[in-house]
C-alpha positions in Angstrom: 122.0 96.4 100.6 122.5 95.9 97.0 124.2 92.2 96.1 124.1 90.9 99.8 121.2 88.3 98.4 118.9 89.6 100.8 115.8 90.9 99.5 112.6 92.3 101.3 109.5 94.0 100.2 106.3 95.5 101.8 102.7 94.8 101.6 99.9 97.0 103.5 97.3 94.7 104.6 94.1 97.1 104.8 91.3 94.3 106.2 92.1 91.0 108.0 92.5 87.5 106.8 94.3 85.0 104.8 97.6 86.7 102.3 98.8 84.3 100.2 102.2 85.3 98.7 104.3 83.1 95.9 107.8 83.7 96.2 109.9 82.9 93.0 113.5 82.8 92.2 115.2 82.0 89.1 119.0 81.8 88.5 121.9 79.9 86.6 124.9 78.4 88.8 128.1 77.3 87.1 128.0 73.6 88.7 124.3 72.8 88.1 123.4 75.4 85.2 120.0 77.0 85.3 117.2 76.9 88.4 113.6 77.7 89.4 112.3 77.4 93.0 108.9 78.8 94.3 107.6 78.3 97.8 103.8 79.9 98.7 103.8 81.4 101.9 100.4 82.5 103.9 100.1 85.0 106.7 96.9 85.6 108.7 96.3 89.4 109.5 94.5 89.8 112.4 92.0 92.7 113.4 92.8 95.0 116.2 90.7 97.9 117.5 91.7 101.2 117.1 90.8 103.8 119.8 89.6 107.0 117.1 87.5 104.1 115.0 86.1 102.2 117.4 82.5 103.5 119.0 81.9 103.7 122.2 79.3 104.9 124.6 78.1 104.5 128.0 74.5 105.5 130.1 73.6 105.4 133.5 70.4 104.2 135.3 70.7 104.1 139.1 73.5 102.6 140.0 74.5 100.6 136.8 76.3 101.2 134.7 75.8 99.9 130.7 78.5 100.3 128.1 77.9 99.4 124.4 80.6 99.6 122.1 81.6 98.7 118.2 85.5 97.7 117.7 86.6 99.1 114.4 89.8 98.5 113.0 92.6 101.4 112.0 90.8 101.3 108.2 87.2 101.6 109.7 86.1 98.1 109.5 84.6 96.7 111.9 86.4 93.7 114.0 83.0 91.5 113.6 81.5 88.7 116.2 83.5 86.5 118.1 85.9 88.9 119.9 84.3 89.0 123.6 86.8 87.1 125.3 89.3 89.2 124.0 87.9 92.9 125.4 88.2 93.0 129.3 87.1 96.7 131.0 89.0 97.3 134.2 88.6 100.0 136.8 90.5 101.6 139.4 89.8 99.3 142.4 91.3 96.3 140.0 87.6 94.9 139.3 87.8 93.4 135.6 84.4 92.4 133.6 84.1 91.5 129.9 81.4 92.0 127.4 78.7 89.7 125.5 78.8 89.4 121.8 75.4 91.0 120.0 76.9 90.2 116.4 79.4 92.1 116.4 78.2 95.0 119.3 79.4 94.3 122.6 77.7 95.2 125.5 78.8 95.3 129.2 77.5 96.6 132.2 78.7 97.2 136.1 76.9 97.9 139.0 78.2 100.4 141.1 78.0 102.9 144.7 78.4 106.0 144.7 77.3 109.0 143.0 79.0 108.6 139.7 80.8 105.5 137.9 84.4 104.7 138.5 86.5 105.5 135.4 86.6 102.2 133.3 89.4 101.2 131.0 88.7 99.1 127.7 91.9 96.5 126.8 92.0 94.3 124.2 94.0 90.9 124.1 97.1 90.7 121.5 96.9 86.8 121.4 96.7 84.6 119.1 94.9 81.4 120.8 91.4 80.6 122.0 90.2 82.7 125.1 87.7 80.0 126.4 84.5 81.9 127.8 85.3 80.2 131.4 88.3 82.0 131.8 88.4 84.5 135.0 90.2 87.7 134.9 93.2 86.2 136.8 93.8 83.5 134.3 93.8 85.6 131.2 97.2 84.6 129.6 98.2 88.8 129.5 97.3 91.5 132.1 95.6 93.9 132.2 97.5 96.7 132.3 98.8 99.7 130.0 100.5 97.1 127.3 96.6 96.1 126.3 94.7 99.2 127.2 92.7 100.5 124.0 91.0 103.5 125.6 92.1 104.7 128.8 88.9 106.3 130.2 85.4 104.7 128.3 83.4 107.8 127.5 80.8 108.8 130.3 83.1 107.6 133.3 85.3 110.4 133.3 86.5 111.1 137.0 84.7 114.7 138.1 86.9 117.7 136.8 87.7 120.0 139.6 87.8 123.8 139.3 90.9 124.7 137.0 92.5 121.2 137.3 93.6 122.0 141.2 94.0 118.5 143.0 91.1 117.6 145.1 93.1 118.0 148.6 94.2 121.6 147.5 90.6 123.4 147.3 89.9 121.0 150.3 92.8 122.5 152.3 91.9 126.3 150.5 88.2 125.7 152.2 89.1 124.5 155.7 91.6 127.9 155.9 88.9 130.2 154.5 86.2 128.7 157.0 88.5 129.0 159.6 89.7 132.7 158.5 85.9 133.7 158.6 85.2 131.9 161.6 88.3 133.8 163.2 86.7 137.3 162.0 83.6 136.7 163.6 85.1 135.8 167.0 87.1 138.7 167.0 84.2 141.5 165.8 81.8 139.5 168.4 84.4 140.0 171.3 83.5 142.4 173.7 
């Protein structure tokens, strides 16, 4: 609002680090005549992965599963080394593992049973402390839930599509009855 001595700008920030910004302000009061103050202010901009940047992939051999992935920020940089304790992959059963730091490509990997992976979830940690390499999944200072997910299903872990996106039990239930139908039919034509 004009004249309510309030005053406010914007500055987009396109690649993390250290913005200084001098602040200024001039003016003449009747008591004390004319003024000058300046203050410096400097805000850190942190990098944060973006889900469409960030490149991620995932194979299989036997029963393990490897994931390599390179965090890219909204503006296509990439986030750099030192972020490992910050990206946690969680799947469905609640198991949580985190990645190793390759300069900057992170690797991770989880054994697994089964015929195909469990779906695995990469978050990333909004805080702005230390995450000590020690730390276990139940003392990370956030959780792990929707609030830090970054990609919901990692590429290649996908949960098998059924046919035309029926639930599992349905075409479960729809073969039992069929079997039983048939089986039904060829009691009654074998009946005497």
């Amino acid at each position: 609002t004009a004249g309510d001595g309030i005053y406010s700008a914007q500055f987009q920030a396109n690649e993390p680090g250290h913005y200084n910004f001098l602040f200024g302000v001039q003016g003449t009061t009747e008591n004390s005549g004319r003024f000058s103050r300046q203050q410096l202010k400097t805000v850190h901009v942190r990098s944060v992965p973006d889900p469409a940047e960030t490149e991620i992939q995932s194979s299989i051999d036997g029963q393990t599963l490897s994931i390599t992935m390179v965090p890219r920020t909204t503006f296509g940089h990439q986030m750099g080394p030192g972020w490992a304790n910050y990206f946690w992959f969680t799947t469905p059963d609640g198991q949580a593992f985190k990645p190793t730091d390759d300069n900057g490509t992170y690797t991770a990997s989880l054994t697994f049973t089964g015929d195909a992976p469990p779906p695995v979830t990469l978050h990333f940690l909004r805080v702005s402390f230390a995450i000590e390499d020690s730390v276990t999944p139940d003392q990370l200072p956030v959780p792990l839930d929707d609030s830090s997910t970054v990609i919901e299903t990692v590429p290649g872990t996908e949960p098998p599509a059924t046919p035309a996106g029926y639930p599992l039990w349905l075409i479960i239930l729809l073969i039992v009855v069929i079997l039983l139908v048939i089986g039904l039919i060829i009691y009654v034509i074998r009946r005497p």
